[in-house]
N, CA, C and O atoms as CSV, one atom per row, in Angstrom:
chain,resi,resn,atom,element,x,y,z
A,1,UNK,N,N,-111.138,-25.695,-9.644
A,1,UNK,CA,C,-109.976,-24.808,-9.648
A,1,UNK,C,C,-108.770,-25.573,-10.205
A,1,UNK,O,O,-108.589,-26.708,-9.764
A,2,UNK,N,N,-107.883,-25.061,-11.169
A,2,UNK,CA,C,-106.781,-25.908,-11.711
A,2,UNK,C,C,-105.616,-25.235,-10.783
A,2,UNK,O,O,-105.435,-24.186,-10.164
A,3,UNK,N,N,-104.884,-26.549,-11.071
A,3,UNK,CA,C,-103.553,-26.442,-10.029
A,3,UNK,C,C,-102.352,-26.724,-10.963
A,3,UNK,O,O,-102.322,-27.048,-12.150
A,4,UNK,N,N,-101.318,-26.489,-10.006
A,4,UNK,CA,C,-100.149,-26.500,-10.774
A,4,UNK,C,C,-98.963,-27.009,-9.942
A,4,UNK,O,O,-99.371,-27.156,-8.790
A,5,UNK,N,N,-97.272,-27.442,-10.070
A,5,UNK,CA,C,-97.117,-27.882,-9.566
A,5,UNK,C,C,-95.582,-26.841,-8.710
A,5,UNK,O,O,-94.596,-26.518,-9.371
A,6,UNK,N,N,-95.646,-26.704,-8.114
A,6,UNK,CA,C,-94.535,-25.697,-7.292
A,6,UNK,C,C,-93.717,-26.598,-6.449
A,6,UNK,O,O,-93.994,-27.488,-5.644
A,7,UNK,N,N,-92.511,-26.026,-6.940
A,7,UNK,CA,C,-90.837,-27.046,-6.008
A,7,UNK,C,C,-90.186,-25.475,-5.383
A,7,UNK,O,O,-89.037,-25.036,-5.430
A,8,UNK,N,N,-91.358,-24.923,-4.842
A,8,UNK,CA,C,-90.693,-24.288,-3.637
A,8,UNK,C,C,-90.333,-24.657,-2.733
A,8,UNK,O,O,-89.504,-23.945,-2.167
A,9,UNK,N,N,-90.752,-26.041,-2.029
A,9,UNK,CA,C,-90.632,-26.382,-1.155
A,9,UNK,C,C,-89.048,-27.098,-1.498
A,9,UNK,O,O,-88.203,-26.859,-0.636
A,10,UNK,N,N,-88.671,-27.808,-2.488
A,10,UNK,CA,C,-87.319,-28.174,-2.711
A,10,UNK,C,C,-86.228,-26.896,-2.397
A,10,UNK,O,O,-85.178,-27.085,-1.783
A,11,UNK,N,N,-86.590,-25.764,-2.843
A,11,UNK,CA,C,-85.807,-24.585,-2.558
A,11,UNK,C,C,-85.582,-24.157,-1.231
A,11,UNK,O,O,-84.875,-23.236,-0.821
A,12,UNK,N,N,-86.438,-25.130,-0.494
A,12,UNK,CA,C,-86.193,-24.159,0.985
A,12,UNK,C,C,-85.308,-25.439,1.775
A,12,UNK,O,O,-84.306,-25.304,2.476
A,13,UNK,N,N,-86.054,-26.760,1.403
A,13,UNK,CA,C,-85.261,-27.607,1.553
A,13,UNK,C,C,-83.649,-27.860,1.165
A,13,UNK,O,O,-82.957,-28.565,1.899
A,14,UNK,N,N,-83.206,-27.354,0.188
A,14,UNK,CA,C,-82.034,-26.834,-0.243
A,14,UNK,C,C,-81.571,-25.918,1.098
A,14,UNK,O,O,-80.986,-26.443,2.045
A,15,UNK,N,N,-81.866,-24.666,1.063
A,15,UNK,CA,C,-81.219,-23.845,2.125
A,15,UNK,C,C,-80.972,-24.143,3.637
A,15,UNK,O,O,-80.150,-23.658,4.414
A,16,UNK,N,N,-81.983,-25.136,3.825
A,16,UNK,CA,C,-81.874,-25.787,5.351
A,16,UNK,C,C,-80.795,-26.494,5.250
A,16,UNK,O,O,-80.095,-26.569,6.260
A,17,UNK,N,N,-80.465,-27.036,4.310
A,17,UNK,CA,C,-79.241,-28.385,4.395
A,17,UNK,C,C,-78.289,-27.091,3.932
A,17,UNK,O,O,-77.158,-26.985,4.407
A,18,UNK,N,N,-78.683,-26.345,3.206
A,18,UNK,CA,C,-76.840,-25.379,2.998
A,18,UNK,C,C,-76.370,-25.810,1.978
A,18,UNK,O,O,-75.173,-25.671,1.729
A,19,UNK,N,N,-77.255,-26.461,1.119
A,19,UNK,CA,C,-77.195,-26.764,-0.481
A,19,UNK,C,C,-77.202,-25.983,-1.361
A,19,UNK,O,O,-78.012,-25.091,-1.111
A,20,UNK,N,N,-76.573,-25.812,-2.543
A,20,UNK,CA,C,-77.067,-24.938,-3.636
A,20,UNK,C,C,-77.246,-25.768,-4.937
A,20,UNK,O,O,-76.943,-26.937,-5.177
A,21,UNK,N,N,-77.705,-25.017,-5.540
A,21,UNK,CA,C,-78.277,-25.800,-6.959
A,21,UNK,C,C,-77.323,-26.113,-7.477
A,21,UNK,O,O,-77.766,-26.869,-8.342
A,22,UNK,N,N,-75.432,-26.075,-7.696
A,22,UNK,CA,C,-74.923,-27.284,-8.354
A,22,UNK,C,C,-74.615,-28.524,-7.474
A,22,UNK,O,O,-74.377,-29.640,-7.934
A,23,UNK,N,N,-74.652,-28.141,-5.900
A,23,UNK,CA,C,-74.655,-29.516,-5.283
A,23,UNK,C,C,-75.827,-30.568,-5.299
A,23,UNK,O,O,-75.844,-31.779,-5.077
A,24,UNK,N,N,-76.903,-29.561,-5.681
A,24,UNK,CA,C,-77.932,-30.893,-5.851
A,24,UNK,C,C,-78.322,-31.533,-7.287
A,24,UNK,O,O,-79.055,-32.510,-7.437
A,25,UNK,N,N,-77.728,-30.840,-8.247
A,25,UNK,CA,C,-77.198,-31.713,-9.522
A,25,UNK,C,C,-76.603,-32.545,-9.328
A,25,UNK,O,O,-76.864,-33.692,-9.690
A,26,UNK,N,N,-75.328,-32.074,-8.498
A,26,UNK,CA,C,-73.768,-33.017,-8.711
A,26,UNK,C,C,-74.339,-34.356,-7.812
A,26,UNK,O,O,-74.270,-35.536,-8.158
A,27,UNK,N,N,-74.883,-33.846,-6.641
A,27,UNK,CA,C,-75.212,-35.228,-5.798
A,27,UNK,C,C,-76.560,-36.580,-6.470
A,27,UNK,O,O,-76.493,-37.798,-6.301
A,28,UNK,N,N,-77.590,-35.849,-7.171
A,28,UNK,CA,C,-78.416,-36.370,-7.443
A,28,UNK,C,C,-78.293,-36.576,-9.107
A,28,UNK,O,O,-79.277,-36.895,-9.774
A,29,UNK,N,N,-77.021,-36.365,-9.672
A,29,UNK,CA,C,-76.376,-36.802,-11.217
A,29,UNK,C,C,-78.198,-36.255,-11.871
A,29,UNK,O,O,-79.088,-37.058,-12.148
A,30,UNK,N,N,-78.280,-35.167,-11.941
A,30,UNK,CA,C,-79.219,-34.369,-12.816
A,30,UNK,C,C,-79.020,-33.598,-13.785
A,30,UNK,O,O,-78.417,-32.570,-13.477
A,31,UNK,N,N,-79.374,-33.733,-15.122
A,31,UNK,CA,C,-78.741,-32.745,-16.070
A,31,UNK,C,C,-79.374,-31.328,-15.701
A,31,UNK,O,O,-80.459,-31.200,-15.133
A,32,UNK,N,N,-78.413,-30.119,-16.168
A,32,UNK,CA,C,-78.563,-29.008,-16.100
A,32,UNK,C,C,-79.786,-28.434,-16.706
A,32,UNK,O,O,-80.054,-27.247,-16.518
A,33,UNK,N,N,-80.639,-29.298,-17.510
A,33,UNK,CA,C,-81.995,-28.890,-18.290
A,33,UNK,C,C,-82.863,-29.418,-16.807
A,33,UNK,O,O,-83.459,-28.672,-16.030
A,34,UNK,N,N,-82.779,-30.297,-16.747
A,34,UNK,CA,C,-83.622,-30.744,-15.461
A,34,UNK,C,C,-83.796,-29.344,-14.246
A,34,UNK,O,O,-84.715,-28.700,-13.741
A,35,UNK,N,N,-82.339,-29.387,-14.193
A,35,UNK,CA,C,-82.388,-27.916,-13.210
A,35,UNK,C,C,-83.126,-27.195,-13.176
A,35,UNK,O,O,-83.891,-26.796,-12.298
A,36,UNK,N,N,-82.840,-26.798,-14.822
A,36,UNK,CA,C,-83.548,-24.792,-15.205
A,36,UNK,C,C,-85.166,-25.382,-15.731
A,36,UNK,O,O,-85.990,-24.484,-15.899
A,37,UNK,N,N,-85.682,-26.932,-16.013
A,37,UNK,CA,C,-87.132,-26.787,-15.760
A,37,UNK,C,C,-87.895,-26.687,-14.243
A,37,UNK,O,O,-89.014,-26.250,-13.979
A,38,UNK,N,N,-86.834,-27.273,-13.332
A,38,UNK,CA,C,-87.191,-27.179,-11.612
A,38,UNK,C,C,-87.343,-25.508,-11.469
A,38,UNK,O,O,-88.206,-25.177,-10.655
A,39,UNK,N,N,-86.879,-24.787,-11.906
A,39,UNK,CA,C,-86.540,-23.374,-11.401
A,39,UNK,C,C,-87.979,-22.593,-12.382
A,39,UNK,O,O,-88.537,-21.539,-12.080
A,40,UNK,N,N,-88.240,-23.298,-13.328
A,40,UNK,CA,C,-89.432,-22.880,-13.852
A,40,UNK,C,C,-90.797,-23.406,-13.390
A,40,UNK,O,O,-91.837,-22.874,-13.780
A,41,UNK,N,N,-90.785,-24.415,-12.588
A,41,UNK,CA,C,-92.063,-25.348,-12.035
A,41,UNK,C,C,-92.358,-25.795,-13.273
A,41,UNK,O,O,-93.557,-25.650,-13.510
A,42,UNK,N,N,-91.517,-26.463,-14.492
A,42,UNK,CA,C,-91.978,-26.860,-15.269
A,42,UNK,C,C,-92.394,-28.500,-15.252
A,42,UNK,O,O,-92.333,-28.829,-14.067
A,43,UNK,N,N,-92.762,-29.584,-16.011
A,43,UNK,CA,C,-92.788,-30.651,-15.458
A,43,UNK,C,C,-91.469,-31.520,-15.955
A,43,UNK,O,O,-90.807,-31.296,-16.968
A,44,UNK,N,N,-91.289,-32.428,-15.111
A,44,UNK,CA,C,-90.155,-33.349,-15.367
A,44,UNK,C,C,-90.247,-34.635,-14.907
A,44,UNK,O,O,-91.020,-34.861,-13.977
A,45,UNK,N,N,-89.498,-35.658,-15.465
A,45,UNK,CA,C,-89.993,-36.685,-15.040
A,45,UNK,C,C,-89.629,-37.151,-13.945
A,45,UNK,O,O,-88.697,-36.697,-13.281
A,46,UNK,N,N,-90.502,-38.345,-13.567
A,46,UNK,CA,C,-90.402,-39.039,-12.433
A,46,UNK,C,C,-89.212,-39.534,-12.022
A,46,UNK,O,O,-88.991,-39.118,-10.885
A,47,UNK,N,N,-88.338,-40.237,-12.425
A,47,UNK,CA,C,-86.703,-40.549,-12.482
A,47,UNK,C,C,-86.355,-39.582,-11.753
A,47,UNK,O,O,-86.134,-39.754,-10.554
A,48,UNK,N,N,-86.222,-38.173,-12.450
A,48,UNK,CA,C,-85.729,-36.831,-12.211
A,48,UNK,C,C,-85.836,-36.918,-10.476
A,48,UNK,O,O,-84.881,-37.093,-9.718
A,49,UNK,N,N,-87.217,-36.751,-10.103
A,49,UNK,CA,C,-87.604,-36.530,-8.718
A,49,UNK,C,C,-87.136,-37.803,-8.162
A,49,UNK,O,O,-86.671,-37.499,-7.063
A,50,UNK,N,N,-87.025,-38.936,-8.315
A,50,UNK,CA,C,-86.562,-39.874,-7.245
A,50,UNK,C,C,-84.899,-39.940,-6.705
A,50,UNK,O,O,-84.347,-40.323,-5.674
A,51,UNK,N,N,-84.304,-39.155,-8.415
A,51,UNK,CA,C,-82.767,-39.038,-7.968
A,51,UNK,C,C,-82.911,-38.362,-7.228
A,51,UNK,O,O,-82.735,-38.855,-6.114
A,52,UNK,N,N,-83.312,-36.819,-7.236
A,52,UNK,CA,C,-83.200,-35.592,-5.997
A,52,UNK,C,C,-83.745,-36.089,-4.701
A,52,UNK,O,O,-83.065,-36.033,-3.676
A,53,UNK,N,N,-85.057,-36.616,-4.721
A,53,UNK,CA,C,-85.097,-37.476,-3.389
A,53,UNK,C,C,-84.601,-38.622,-2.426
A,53,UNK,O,O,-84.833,-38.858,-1.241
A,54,UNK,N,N,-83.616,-39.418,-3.648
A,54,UNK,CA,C,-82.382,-39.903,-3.323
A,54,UNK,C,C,-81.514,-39.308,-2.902
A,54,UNK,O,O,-81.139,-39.846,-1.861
A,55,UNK,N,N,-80.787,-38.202,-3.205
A,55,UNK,CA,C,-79.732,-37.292,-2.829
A,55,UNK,C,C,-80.223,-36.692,-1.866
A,55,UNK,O,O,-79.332,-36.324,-1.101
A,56,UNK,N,N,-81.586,-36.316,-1.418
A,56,UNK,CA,C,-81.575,-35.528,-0.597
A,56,UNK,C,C,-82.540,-36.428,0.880
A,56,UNK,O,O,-83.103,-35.947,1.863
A,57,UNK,N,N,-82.393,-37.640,0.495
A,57,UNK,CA,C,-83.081,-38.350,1.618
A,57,UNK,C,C,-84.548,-38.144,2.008
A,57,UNK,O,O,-84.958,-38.369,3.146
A,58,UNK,N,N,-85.262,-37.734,1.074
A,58,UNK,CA,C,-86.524,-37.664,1.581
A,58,UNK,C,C,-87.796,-37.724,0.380
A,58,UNK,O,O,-87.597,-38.115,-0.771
A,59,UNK,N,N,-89.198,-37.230,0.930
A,59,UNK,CA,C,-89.898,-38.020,-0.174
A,59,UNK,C,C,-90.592,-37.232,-0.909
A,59,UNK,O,O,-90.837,-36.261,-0.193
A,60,UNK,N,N,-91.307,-36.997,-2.482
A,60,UNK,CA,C,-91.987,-36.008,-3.147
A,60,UNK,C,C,-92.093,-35.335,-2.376
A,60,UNK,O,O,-91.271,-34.437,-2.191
A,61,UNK,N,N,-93.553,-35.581,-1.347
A,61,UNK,CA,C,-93.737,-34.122,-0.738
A,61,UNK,C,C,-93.172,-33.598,-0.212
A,61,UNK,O,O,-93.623,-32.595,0.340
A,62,UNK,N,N,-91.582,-34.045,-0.048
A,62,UNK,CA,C,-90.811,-32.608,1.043
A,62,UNK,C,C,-90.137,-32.056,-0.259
A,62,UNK,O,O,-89.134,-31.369,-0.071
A,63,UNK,N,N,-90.541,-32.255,-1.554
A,63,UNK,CA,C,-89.845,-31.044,-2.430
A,63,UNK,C,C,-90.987,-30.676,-3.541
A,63,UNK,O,O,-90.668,-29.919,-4.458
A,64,UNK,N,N,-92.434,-31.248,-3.466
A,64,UNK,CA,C,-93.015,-30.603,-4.412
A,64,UNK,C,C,-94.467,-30.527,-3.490
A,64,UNK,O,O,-94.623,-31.031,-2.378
A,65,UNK,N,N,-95.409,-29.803,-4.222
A,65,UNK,CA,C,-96.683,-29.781,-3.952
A,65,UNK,C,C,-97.708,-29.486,-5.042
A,65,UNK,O,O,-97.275,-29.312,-6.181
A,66,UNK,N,N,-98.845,-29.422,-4.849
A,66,UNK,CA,C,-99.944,-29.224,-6.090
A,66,UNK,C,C,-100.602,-27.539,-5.404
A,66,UNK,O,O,-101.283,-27.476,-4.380
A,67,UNK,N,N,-100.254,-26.489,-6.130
A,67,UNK,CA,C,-100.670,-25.243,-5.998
A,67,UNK,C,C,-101.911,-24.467,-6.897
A,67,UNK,O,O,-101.745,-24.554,-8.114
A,68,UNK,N,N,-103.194,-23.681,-6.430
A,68,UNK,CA,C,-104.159,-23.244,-7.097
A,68,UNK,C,C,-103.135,-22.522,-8.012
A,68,UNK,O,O,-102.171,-21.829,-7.688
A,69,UNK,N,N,-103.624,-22.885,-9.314
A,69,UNK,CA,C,-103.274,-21.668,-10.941
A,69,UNK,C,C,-103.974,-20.026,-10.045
A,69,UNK,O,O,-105.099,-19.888,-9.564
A,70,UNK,N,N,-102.939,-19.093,-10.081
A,70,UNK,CA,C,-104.069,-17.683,-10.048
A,70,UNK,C,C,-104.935,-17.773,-11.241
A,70,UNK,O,O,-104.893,-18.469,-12.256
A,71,UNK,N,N,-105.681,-16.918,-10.836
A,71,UNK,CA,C,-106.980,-16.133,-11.608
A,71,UNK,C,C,-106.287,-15.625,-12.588
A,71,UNK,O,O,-106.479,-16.228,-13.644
A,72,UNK,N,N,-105.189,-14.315,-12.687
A,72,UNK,CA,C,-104.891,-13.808,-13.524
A,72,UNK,C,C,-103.965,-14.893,-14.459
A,72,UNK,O,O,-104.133,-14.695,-15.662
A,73,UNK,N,N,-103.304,-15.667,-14.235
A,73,UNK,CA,C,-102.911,-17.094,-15.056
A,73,UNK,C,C,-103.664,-17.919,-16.007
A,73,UNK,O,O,-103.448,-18.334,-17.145
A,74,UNK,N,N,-104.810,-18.037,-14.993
A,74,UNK,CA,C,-105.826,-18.807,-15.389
A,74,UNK,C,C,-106.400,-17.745,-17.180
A,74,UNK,O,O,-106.303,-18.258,-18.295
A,75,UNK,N,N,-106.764,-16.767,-17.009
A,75,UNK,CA,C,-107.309,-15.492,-17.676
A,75,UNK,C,C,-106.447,-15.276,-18.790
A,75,UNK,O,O,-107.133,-14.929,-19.752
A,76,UNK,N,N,-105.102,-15.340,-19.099
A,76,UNK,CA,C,-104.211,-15.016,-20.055
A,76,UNK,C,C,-103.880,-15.769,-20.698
A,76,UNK,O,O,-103.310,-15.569,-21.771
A,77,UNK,N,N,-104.278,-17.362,-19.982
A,77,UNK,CA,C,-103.886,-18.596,-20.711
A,77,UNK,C,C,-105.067,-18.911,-21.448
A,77,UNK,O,O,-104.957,-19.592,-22.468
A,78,UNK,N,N,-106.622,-18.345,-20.912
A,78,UNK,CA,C,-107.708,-18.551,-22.036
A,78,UNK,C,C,-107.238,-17.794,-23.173
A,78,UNK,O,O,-107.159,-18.241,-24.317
A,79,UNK,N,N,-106.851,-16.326,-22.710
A,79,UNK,CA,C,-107.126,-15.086,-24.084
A,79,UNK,C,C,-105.662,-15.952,-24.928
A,79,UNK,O,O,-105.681,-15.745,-26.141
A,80,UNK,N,N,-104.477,-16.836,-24.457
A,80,UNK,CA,C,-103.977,-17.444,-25.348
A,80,UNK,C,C,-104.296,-18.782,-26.396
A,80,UNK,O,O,-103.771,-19.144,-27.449
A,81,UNK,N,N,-105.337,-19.286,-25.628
A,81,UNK,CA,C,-106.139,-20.417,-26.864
A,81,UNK,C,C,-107.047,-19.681,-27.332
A,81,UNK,O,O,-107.626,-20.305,-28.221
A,82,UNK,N,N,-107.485,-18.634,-27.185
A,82,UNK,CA,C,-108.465,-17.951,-27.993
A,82,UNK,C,C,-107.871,-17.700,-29.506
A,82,UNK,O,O,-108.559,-17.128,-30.352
């Protein structure tokens, strides 16, 4: 089964502290592209995640995880290398 990588968990972590997404730029000095690939689960680099886990005191897994690809994901991304 392929997986993927989801920073939902950064989002909720955000709301517990009463953070919003320009305080955790401004605190963790992240460019605004960094942001809007977090908001896409796109990938970013490692740097990226150690500032936010710097700023936010804690470690990968309290802001990311490895999530199953759906089926229907999985299915649209074949008929797109086809």
């Amino acid at each position: 089964m392929k997986k993927t990588i989801s920073y939902d968990k950064l989002w909720k972590l955000l709301i517990d502290k009463k953070w919003n997404r320009t305080k955790l730029k401004d605190k963790s000095e992240i460019s605004t592209a960094s942001l809007a690939k977090l908001g896409k689960n796109a990938n970013i680099t490692t740097d990226v995640l150690v500032k936010i886990c710097n700023a936010l005191e804690c470690d990968f897994s309290d802001i990311m995880e490895m999530v199953p690809v759906e089926e229907k994901d999985m299915s649209s991304e074949q008929h797109a290398e086809d």
